[in-house]
C-alpha positions as CSV (number, residue, x, y, z in Angstrom):
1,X,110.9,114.2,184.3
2,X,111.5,115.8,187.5
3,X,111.6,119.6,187.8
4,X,112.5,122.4,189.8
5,X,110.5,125.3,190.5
6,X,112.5,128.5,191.9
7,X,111.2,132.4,191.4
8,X,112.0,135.5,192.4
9,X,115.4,135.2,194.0
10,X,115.6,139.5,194.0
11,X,119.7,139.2,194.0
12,X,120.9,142.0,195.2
13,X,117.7,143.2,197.2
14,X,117.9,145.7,200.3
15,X,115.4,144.7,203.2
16,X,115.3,147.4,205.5
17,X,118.7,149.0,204.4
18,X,120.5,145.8,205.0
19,X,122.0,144.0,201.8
20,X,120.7,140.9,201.8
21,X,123.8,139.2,198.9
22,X,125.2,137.0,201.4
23,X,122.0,135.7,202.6
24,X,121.3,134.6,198.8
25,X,124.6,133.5,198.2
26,X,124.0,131.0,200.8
27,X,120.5,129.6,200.1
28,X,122.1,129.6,196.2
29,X,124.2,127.0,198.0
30,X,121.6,125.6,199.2
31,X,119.4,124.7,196.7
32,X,122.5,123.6,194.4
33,X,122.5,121.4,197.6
34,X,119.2,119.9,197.2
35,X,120.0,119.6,193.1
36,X,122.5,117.3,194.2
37,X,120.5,115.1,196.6
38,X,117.3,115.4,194.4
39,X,118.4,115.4,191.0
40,X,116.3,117.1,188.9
41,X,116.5,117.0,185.3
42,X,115.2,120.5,184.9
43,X,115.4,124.1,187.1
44,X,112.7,126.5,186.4
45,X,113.7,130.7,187.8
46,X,109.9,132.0,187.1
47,X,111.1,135.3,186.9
48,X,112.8,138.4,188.9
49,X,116.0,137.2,188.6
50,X,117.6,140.7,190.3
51,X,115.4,143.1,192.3
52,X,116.0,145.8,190.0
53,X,116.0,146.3,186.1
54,X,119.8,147.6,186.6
55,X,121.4,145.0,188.5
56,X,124.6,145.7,190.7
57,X,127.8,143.8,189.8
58,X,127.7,142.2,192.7
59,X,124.3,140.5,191.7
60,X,125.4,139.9,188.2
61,X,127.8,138.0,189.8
62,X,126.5,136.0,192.3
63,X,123.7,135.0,189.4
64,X,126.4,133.8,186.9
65,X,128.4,131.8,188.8
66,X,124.4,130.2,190.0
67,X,124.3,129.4,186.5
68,X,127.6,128.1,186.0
69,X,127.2,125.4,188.8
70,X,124.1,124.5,187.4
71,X,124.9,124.4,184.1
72,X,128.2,122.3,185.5
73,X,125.1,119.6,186.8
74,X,123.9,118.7,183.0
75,X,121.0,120.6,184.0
76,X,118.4,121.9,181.3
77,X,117.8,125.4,183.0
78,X,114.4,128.0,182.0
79,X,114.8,131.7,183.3
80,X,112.1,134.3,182.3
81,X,112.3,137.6,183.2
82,X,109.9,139.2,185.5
83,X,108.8,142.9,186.7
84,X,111.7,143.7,188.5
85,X,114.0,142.8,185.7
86,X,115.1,143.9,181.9
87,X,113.8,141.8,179.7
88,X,116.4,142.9,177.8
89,X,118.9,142.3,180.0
90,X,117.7,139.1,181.0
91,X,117.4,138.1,177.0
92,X,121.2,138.8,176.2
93,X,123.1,136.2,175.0
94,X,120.2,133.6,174.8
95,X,121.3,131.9,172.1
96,X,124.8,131.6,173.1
97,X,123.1,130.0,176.0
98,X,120.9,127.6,174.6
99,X,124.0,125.6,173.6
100,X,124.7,124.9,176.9
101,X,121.1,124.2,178.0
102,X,120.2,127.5,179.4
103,X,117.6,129.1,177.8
104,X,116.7,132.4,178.6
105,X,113.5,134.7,177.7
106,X,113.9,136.5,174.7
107,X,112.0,140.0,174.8
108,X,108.1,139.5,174.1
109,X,107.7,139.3,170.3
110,X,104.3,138.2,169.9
111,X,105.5,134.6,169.4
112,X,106.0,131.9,172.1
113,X,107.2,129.1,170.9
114,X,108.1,125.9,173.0
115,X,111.4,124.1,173.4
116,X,110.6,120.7,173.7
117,X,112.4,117.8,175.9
118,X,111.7,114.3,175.7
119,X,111.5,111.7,178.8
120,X,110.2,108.0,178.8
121,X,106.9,109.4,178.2
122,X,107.4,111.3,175.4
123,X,107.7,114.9,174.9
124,X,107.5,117.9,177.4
125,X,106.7,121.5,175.8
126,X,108.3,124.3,178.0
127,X,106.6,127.7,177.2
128,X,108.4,130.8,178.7
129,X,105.7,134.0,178.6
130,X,108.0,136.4,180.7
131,X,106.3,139.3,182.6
132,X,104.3,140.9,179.8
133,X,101.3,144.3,180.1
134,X,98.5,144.3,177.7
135,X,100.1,147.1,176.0
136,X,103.0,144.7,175.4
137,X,100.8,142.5,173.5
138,X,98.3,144.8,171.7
139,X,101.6,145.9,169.7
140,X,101.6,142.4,168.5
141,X,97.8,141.7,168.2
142,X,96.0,145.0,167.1
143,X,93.0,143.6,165.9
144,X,92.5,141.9,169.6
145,X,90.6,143.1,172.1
146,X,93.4,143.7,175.2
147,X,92.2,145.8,178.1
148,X,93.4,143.8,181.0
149,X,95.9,141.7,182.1
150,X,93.8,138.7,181.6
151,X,93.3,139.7,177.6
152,X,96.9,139.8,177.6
153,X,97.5,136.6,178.8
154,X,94.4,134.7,176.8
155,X,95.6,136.7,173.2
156,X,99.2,135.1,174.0
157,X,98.4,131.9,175.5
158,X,96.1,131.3,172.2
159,X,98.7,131.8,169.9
160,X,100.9,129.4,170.7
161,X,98.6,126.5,169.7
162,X,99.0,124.1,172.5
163,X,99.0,120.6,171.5
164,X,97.0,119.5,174.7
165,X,97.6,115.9,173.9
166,X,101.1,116.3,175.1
167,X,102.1,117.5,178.2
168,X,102.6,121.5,178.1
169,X,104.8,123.6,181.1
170,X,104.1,127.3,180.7
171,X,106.6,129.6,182.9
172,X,105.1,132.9,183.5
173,X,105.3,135.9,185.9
174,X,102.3,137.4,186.8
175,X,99.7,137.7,189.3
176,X,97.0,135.0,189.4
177,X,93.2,136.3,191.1
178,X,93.3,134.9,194.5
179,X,97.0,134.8,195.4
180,X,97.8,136.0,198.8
181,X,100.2,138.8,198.5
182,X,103.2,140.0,201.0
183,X,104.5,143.3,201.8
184,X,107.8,142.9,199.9
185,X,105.8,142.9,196.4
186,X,105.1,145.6,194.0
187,X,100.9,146.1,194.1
188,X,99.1,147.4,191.4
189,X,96.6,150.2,192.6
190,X,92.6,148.7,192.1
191,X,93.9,144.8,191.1
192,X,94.3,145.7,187.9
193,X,97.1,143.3,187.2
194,X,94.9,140.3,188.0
195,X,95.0,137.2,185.6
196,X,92.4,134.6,186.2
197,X,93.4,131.4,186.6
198,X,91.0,130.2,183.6
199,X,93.5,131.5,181.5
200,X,95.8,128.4,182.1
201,X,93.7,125.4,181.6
202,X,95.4,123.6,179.1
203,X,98.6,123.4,180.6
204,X,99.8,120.5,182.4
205,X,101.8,122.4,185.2
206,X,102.4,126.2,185.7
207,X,105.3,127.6,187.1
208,X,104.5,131.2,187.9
209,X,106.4,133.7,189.9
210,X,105.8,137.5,191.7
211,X,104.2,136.3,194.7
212,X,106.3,135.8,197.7
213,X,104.3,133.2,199.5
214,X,104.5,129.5,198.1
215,X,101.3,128.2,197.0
216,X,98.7,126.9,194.3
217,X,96.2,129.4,192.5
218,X,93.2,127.2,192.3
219,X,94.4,124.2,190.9
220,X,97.6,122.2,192.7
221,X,99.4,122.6,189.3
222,X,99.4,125.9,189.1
223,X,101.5,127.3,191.6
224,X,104.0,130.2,193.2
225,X,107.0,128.6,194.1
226,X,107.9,131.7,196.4
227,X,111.3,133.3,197.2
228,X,113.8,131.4,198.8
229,X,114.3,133.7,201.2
230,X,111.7,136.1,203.1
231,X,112.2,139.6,202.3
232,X,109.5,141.2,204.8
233,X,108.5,141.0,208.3
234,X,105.3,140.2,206.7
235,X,106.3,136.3,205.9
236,X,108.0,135.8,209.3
237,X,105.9,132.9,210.3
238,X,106.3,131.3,206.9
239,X,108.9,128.9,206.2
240,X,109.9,128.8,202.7
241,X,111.0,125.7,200.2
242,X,111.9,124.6,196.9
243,X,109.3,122.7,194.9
244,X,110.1,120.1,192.6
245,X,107.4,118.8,190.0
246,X,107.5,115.2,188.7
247,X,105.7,115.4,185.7
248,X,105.1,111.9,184.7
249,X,102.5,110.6,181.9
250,X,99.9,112.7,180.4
251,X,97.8,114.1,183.7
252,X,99.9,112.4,186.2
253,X,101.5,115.1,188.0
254,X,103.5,114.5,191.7
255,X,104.5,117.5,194.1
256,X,106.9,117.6,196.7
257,X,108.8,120.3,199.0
258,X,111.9,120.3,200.1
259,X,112.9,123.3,203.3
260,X,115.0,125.9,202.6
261,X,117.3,126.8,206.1
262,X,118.5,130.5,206.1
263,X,121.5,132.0,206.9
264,X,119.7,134.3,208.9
265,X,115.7,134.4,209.3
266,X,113.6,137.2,209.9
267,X,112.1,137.2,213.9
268,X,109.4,139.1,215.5
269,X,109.7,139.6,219.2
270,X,108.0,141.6,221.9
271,X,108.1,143.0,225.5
272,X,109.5,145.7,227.9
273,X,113.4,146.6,227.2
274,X,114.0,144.8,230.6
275,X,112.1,141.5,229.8
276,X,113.8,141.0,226.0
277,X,117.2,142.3,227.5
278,X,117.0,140.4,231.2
279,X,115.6,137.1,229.0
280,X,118.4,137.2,227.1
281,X,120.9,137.3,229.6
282,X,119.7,134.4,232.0
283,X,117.8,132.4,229.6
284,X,120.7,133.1,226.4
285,X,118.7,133.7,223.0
286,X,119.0,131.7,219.5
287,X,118.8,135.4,218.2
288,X,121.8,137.3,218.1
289,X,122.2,136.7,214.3
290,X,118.7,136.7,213.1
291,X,117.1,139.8,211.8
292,X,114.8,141.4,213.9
293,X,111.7,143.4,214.5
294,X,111.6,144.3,218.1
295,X,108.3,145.6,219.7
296,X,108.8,147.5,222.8
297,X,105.9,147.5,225.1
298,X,107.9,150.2,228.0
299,X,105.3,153.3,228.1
300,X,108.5,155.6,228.4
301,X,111.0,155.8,225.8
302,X,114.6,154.0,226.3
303,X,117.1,156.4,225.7
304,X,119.4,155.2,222.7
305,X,118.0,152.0,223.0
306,X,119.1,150.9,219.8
307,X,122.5,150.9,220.3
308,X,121.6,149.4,223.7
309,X,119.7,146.5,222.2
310,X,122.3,145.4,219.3
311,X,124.6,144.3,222.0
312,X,122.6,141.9,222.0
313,X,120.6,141.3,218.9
314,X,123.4,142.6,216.2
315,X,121.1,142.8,213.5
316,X,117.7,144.7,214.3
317,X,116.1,145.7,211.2
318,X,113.2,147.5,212.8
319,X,112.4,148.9,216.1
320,X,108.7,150.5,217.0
321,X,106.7,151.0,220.4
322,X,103.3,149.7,220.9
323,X,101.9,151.5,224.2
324,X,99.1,153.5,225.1
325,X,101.1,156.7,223.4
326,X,101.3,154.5,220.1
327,X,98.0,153.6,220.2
328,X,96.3,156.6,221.2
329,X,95.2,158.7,218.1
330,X,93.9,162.1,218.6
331,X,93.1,165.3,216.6
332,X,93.9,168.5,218.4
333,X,92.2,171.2,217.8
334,X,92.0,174.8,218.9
335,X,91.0,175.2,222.7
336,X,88.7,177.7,223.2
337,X,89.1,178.7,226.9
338,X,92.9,179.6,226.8
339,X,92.4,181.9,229.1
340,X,90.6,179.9,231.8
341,X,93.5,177.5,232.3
342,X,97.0,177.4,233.6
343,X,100.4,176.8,231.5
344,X,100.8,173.4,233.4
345,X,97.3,172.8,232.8
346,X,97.4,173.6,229.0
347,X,100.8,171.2,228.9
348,X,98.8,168.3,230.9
349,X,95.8,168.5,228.2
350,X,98.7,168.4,225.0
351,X,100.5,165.5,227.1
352,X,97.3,163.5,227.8
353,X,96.2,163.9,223.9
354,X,100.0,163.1,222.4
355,X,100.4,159.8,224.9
356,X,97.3,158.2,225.9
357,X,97.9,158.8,230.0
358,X,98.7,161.8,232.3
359,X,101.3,162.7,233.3
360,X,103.3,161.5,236.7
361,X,103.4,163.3,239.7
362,X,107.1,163.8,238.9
363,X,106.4,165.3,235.2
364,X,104.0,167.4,237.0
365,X,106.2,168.6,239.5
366,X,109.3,168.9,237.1
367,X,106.9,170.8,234.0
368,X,105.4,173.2,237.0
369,X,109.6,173.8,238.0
370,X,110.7,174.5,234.0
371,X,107.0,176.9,233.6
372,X,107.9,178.6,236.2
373,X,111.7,179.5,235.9
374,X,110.1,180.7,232.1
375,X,107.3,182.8,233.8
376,X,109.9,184.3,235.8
377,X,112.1,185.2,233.0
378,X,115.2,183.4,234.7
């Protein structure tokens, strides 16, 4: 049986300020592609379907007509629903679903139980534990002891007595001990939504979501499947995929990875305004639609040099200086021989502190000009 393993698609996310819907539209696209070329028999969504629990239309949208196309494929297709999501939301109209081979999470009840497909080899038990806290499960389990995250996830995991001489998929979203975070998640303050990995030893595969960055969590069968598109600056050097799980006899598991190719991707570039713009121009740039975090080095400030520089890369997303004024830090405090020192020398000191340099013989001669026109009341 050969499997798809997608999370955290975030429809209808904002990155910077920029709406990122036609972006996912077209890596939807995309992977619908890769259904095609690959064909799966089943499509996991781990979880955080939309990036918020309220969903624009425009998301709903662009998420229905997803499941349309792959319910259109004869597809079996498991979506939980993860932190950024309504469970309820994501629950709603699950049992219409199921008809058409679309299951969705219900809300947590206390109760997982597994829908159950059968291949050559016999059956295959899908669990789907959506995003749950241990207060979620206490409710359910008062006479368990349910501090952490991991409690939560042992009292749940225990109650669905697993059959472990069949194979066992558990789709989950949370955070497993160990993963390596981007900036574009939600962190917990201390760690203190850590599940360790121990927790999931008697499954055959685990298809979690929440963490941006594809990868496994101690074992090769446990494993983020990562957004199919980067939503920080932070995962600009990664390139992202979709991971498809051959789950063959009992403990014979095969991986694969096939790219996903943005619309756009997210770039990091730096250098003076004249090297990135005069580059450009002689040398042309694979840039102009990309999005882009641009890192002036110029020790002066460009004057509007946004405006300037989206002539020629059209979507820059972020825009910071790293010079000896950015990385000068400082703490002024009160001077305690005002009186000893001139107005230009006073202005020097508060320049020298706030940039990292002294002022040119031109600031000094234009400062000494503007003091004293004030001095002389003009």
């Amino acid at each position: 049986m050969k499997i798809m393993h997608l999370s955290d698609l975030h429809l209808g996310k904002r990155v910077n300020e920029f709406s990122m819907l036609e972006d996912q539209e077209y890596i939807l696209t995309k992977i619908i592609n890769i259904i095609d070329e690959q064909k799966p028999q089943v499509v996991i969504i781990a979880g955080d379907v939309y990036d918020k629990s309220v969903p624009s239309a425009e998301a709903v949208e662009l998420f229905d007509d997803f499941l349309v196309r792959l319910s259109a494929r004869n597809l079996k297709v498991f979506v939980i629903s993860g932190n950024h999501d309504s469970a309820e939301r994501i629950a709603f109209g699950g049992r219409l679903m199921d008809k058409s081979g679309i299951y969705m999470s219900p809300v947590f009840n206390g109760k997982v139980d597994p829908i159950t497909l059968k291949d050559e080899f016999g059956d295959v038990n899908f669990y789907m534990l959506p995003f749950v806290k241990p207060s979620n499960v206490r409710r359910f389990y008062p006479d368990n002891e349910i501090e952490s995250y991991t409690d939560a996830l042992k009292v749940s995991v225990d109650n669905m007595n697993i059959d472990v001489s069949k194979r066992n998929v558990l789709i989950t979203h949370q955070f497993v001990t160990g993963a390596l975070r981007s900036e574009s998640e939600e962190i917990s303050v201390g760690g203190a939504d850590n599940v360790d990995v121990s927790v999931f030893e008697n499954f055959d595969y685990v298809a979690l979501g929440h963490i941006h960055r594809a990868q496994k969590c101690g074992s090769e069968n446990i494993r983020y499947s990562g957004t199919p598109l980067k939503y920080s600056f932070s995962e600009a050097n990664n390139n992202k995929t979709v991971t498809l799980v051959d789950v063959n006899e009992k403990g014979n598991i095969e991986l694969s990875f096939c790219p996903l190719v943005p619309k756009r991707d997210l770039i990091e570039i730096k250098g003076t305004y004249n090297e990135l713009t005069l580059k450009s121009f002689y040398e042309g740039t694979s840039y102009t639609e990309d999005y882009m975090h641009i890192t002036l080095t110029d020790e002066d400030d460009i004057p509007d040099v946004l405006t300037k520089l989206r002539v020629i890369y059209k979507n820059i997303m972020k825009l910071d200086y790293d010079n000896l004024r950015t990385r000068h830090s400082v703490e002024i405090s009160g001077a305690s021989d005002v009186k000893s020192k001139t107005p230009l020398e006073h202005f020097g000191e508060f320049y020298e502190m706030q940039n990292g340099q002294c002022m040119s013989d031109d600031q000094v001669s234009f400062m000494a000009h503007i003091i004293e026109e004030i001095w002389e009341g003009r």
